[in-house]
PASEBA-1860 file (N, C-alpha, C; in nm, 3 decimals):
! residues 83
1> XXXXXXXX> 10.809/7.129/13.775/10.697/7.041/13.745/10.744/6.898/13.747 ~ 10.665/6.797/13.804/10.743/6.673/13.832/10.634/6.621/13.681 ~ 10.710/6.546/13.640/10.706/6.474/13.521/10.644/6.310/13.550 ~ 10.572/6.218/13.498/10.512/6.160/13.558/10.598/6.051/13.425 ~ 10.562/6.082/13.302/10.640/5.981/13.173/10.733/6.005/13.186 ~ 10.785/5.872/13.189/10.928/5.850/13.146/11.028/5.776/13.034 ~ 11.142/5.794/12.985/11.166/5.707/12.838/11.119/5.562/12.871 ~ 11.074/5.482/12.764/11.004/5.364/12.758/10.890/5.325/12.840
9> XXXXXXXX> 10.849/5.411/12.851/10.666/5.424/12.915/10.582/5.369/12.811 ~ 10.528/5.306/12.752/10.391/5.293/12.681/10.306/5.437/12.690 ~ 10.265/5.504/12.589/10.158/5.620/12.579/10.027/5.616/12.543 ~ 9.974/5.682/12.539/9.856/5.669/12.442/9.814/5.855/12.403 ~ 9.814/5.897/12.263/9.793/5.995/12.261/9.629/6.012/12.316 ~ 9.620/6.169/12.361/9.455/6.149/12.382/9.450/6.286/12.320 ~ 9.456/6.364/12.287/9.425/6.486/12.199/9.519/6.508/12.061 ~ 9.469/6.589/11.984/9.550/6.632/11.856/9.501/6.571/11.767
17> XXXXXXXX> 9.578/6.581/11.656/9.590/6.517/11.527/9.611/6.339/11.528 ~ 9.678/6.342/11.610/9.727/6.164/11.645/9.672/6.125/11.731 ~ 9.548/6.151/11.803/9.474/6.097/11.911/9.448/5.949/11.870 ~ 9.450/5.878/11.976/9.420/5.728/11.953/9.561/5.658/11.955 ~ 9.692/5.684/11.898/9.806/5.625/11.848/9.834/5.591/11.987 ~ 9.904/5.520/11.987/10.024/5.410/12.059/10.154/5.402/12.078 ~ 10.241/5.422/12.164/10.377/5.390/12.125/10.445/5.425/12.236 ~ 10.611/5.384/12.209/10.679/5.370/12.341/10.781/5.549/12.354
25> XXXXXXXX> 10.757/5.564/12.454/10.845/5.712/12.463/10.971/5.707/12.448 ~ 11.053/5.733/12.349/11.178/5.738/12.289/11.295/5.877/12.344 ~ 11.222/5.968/12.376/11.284/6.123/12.454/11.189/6.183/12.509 ~ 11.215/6.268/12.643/11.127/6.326/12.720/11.239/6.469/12.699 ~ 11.173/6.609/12.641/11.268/6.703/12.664/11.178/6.821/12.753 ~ 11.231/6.820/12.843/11.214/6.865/12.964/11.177/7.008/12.963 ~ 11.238/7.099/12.865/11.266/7.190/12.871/11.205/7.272/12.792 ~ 11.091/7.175/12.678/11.001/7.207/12.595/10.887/7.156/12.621
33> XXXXXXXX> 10.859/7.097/12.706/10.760/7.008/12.784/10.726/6.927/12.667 ~ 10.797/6.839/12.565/10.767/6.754/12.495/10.818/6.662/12.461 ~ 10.761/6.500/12.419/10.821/6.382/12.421/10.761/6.315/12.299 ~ 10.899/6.260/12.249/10.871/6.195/12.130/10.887/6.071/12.118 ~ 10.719/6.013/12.084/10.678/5.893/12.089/10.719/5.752/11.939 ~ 10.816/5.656/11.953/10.755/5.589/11.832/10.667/5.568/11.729 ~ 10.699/5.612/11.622/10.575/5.573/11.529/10.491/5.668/11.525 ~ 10.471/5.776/11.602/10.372/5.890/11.604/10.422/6.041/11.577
41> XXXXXXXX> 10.302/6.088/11.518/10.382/6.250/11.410/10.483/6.226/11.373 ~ 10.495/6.124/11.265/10.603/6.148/11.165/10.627/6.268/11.105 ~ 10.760/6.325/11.095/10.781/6.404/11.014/10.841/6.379/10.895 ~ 10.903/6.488/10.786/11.002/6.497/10.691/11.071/6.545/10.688 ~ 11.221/6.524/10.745/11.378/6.607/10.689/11.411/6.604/10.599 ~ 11.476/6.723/10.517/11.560/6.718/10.427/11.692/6.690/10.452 ~ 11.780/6.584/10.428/11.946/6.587/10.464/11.983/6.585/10.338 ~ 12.083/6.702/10.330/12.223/6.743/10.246/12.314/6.620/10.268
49> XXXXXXXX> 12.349/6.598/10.145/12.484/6.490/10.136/12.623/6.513/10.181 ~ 12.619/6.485/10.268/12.790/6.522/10.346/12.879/6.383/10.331 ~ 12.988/6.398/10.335/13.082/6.281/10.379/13.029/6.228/10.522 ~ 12.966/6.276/10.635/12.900/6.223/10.736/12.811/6.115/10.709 ~ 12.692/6.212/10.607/12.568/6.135/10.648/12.556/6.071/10.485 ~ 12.657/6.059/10.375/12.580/5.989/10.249/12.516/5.931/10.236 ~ 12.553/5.844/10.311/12.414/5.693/10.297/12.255/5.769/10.321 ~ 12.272/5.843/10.417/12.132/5.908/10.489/12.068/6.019/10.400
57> XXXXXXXX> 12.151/6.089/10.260/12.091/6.174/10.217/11.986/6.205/10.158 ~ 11.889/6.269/10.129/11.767/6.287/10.077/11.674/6.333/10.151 ~ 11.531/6.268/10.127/11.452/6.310/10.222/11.385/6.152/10.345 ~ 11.449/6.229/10.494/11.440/6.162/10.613/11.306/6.124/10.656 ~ 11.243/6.022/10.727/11.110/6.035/10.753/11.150/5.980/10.927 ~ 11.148/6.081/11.032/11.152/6.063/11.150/11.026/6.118/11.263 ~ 11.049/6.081/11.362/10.947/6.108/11.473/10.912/6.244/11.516 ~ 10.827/6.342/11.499/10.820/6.465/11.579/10.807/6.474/11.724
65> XXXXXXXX> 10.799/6.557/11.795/10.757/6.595/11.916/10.627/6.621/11.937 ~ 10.525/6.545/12.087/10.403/6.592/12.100/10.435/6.661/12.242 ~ 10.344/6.761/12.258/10.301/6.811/12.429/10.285/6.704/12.538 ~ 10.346/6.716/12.607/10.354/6.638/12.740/10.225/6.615/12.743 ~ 10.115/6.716/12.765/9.984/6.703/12.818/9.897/6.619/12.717 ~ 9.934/6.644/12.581/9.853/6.551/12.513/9.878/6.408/12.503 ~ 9.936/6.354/12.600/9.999/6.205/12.608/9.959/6.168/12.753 ~ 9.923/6.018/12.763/9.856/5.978/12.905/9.923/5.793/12.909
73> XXXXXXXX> 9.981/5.795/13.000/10.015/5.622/13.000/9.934/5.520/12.989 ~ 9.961/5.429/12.930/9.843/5.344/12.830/9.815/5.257/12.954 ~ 9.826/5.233/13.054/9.824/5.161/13.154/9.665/5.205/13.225 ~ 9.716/5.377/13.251/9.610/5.460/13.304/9.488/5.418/13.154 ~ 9.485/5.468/13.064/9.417/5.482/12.989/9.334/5.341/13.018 ~ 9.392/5.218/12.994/9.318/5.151/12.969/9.241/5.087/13.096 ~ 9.255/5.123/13.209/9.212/5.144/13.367/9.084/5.216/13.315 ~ 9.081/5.346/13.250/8.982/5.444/13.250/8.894/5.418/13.168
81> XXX> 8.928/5.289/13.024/8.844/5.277/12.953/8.758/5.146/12.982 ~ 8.813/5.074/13.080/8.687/4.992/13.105/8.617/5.008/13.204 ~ 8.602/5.137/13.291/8.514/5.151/13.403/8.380/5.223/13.313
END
């Protein structure tokens, strides 16, 4: 499947929970057909305190993964929203 987004694309979600959001594509994983956008579906990790990560321990607030398909380049989008 040829992939059309690529990292630092501008998005625009258009379906889901986060429809409407904004943001720049940070990872495209290929292999799950999903890419995770800035600022959109935040999640919550828990990190264990290691000698690695101390500073980082507790609870994490990072980016989830959306479906390829529910994401459209804000370029296109905004082409489509003023016709």
């Amino acid at each position: 499947m040829k992939y059309k987004i690529k990292r630092g694309d501008e998005v625009v979600v258009i379906a889901g929970a986060h429809k409407g959001q904004r943001g720049k594509v940070l990872e495209v994983m290929r292999g799950t057909e999903r890419v995770v956008i800035e600022g959109v579906n935040m999640v919550k990790r828990h990190r264990k305190a290691t000698k690695e990560n101390d500073p980082d321990a507790g609870i994490v607030e990072r980016e989830g993964s959306v479906h390829y398909s529910n994401v459209m380049k804000a370029d296109r989008y905004d082409s489509r929203q003023s016709a």
